[in-house]
C-alpha positions, -999 to +999 in steps of 0.1 A: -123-832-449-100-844-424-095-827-395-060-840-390-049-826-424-025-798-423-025-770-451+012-762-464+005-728-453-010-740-413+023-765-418+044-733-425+032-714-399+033-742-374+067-748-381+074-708-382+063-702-349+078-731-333+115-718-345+110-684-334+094-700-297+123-720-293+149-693-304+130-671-277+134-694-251+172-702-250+175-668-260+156-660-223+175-685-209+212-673-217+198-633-215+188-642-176+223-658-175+241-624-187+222-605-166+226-626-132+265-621-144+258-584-150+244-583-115+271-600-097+300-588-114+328-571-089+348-552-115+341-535-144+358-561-167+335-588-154+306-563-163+314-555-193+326-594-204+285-599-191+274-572-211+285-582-240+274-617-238+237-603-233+245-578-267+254-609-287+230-628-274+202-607-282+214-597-317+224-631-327+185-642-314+172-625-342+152-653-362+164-647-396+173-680-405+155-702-437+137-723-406+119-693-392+115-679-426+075-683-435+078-678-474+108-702-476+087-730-456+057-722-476+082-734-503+107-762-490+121-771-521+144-746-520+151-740-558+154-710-584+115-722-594+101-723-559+121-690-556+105-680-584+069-680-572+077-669-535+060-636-527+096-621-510+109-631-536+092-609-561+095-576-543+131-581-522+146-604-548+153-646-535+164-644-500+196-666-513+207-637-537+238-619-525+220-590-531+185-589-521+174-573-492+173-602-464+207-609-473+217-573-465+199-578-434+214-611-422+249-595-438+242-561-413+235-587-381+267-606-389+284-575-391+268-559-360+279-589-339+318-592-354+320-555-340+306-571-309+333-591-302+356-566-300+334-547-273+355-556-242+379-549-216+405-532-241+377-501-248+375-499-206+414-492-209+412-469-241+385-452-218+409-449-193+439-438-215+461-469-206+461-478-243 
């Protein structure tokens, strides 16, 4: 056998780990950047504006997308048949289905970071009672 050959499954996980490693590591990179501007803010607006870049940063980090997926690169073809036969797939329903459960997931992060973006310096000033 050759050493050099790569098993779909040490291929999937290869590429699996190298997604989430690279997410990780820009994610570090802009989270470090949020929190320097976290640290150095002079008014609370600037704090908060930090803040919630490091919120959205972290949330939208979360590595559920198809190329960190390990059952959809275990299957790249992505088609109803490979679907079919995908392990998820069988107990949470195809990943693509509107309603299966990592759907419902990726749908809760999307939602999670549209509210988010409204975190800012208007909620200091409702705080405050200016609004």
């Amino acid at each position: 056998m050759d050493s050099n050959f790569e098993s779909p499954e040490e291929r999937a996980l290869r590429m699996a780990k190298g997604s989430v490693k690279e997410g990780w590591e820009l994610t570090l990179e802009k989270g470090t950047f949020a929190i320097e501007h976290c640290d150095k803010a002079i008014t609370m607006m600037e704090f908060i504006e930090a803040k919630k870049y490091l919120m959205m940063t972290l949330v939208g980090a979360l590595p559920l997308r198809i190329d960190n997926c390990p059952f959809c690169l275990l299957r790249p073809a992505l088609t109803n048949e490979s679907c079919k036969a995908c392990e998820y797939s069988i107990e949470h329903r195809a990943c693509l289905e509107s309603d299966s459960v990592y759907r419902k997931i990726v749908a809760a992060k999307d939602h999670l970071l549209s509210e988010l973006s409204k975190y800012g310096f208007n909620e200091l000033k409702k705080n405050e009672g200016e609004v």
